[in-house]
C-alpha angles and dihedrals in degrees: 000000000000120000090237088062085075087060098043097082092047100033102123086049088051093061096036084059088049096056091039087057096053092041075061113045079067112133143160088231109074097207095055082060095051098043103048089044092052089060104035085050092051102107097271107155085223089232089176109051083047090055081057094051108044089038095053084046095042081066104041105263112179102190150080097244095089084062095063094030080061092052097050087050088057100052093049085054092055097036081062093049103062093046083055098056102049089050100050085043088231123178094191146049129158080356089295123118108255129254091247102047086050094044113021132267091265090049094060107043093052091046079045090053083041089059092047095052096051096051082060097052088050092052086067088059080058099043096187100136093197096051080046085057088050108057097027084060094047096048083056092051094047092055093049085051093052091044081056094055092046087050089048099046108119095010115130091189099059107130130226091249092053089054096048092057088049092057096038079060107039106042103359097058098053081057102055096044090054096055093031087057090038080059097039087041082058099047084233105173119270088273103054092032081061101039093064091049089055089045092050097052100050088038087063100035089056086050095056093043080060094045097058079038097067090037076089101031121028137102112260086210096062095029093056086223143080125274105256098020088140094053092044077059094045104242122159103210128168096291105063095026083068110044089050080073097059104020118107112269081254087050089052095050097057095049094052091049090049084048090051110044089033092241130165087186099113094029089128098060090033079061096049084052098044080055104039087046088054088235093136093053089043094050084058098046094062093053090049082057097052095045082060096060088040082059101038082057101052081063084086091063140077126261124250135118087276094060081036092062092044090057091047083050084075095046086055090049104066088031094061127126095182 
């Protein structure tokens, strides 16, 4: 299946999010416009804003509203983007230069609070309170998560458990607020409602796991990065929290000390251990595993090509290259 079959059952709202984006991106000030438009326009799928509007239509939505709920999603997604990357002091992103690097830190997190302010105003438009308790909690979530992954920069000693919270903060929750507001958007009963939060949730914790996977074995071409950026920040994602349980006490020590001084000098032989200690296989296990659960959730709800393209959505996740 291509990746552009997910979009075809939804492929007029699609559009309709993107003019609605860009009706929105409108400012007095010339360079908040500029700005937002350069990274909303820098090749993201827009995984997100498609999970509102397959899972409104998954549940029988008949409306405009989703339109404009996909497009708020998106803005808050881009509004944490740009904080991101000011505070992980990135170049690159998609294999652009990023905004900040083009701007100026200060630039972009004024035009990012710029973005979150304008999705709330949007969700006015809405005017669903429960859909605007929804997303404001999950905006505060995502920022804890973020705060977490600042604290456990350069530590070594940072659990599986631990990660797993950071990332259920910082990408899964964005997720499962998209397909949990899609179904709230679309009135679906307390069990469905539920079930694509769930989905949602596992959906975006089995994309980040892909994501840190690919940090040590994807394609800097296609990633738009470079091989070992996480490490470079050091991050210690999955990967390396596992192997540090099975890695030699001379194997440990060198990725500890790659984790503490934010180092890709040894990435070639991280990557032989990572290998050797079975910690890639295992990474993708576990999102395996939670693309599972994403699926087993999606049994609550009807069938239809909507529910069909969410399930596929799974499938896309573990098979990325970038």
């Amino acid at each position: 299946m291509q990746a552009t079959d997910l979009y075809s059952s939804v492929k007029d709202d699609f559009a309709a999010v993107d003019a609605s984006i860009i009706q929105h991106l409108s400012s007095n000030v010339p360079l908040v416009e500029k700005i937002g438009q350069y990274i909303i326009e820098s090749g993201g799928k827009r995984l997100r804003p498609l999970l509102v509007l397959l899972s409104a239509q998954a549940c029988g939505y008949q409306g405009f509203k989703h339109i404009t709920l996909a497009a708020v999603v998106e803005f808050i997604h881009t509004a944490t983007l740009l904080h991101d990357d000011v505070v992980d002091t990135s170049d690159l992103r998609r294999g652009k230069p990023t905004a900040n690097n083009k701007w100026g830190n200060s630039s972009s997190v004024l035009v990012g609070d710029f973005l979150y302010s304008r999705a709330f105003q949007m969700l006015v438009e809405i005017g669903q309170v429960n859909i605007m308790g929804t997303l404001s909690s999950a905006t505060n979530v995502i920022a804890e998560g973020e705060v977490l992954q600042m604290l456990n920069a350069k530590n070594p000693d940072v659990s599986e458990q631990s990660y797993l919270h950071v990332i259920l903060g910082k990408t899964a929750m964005l997720f499962e607020a998209a397909s949990h507001t899609g179904a709230q958007l679309a009135k679906a009963d307390p069990i469905k409602t539920d079930a694509l939060r769930r989905f949602g949730r596992h959906l975006g914790i089995a994309f980040q796991l892909i994501d840190d996977l690919m940090d040590y074995t994807g394609d800097p071409a296609t990633m738009g990065k470079e091989v070992g950026d996480d490490l470079a920040e050091g991050k210690p994602t999955l990967p390396l929290i596992h192997a540090m349980q099975y890695a030699t006490q001379e194997e440990r020590t060198l990725i500890r000390s790659a984790i503490r001084q934010g180092s890709c000098e040894h990435i070639d032989q991280i990557q032989s251990i990572l290998n050797r200690c079975g910690s890639l296989d295992y990474t993708r296990a576990r999102a395996s595993q939670e693309t599972q659960h994403a699926l087993n959730c999606l049994d609550l709800i009807e069938d239809s090509h909507y529910k069909s393209s969410l399930a596929n959505l799974c499938t896309l996740a573990l098979a990325r290259q970038n």
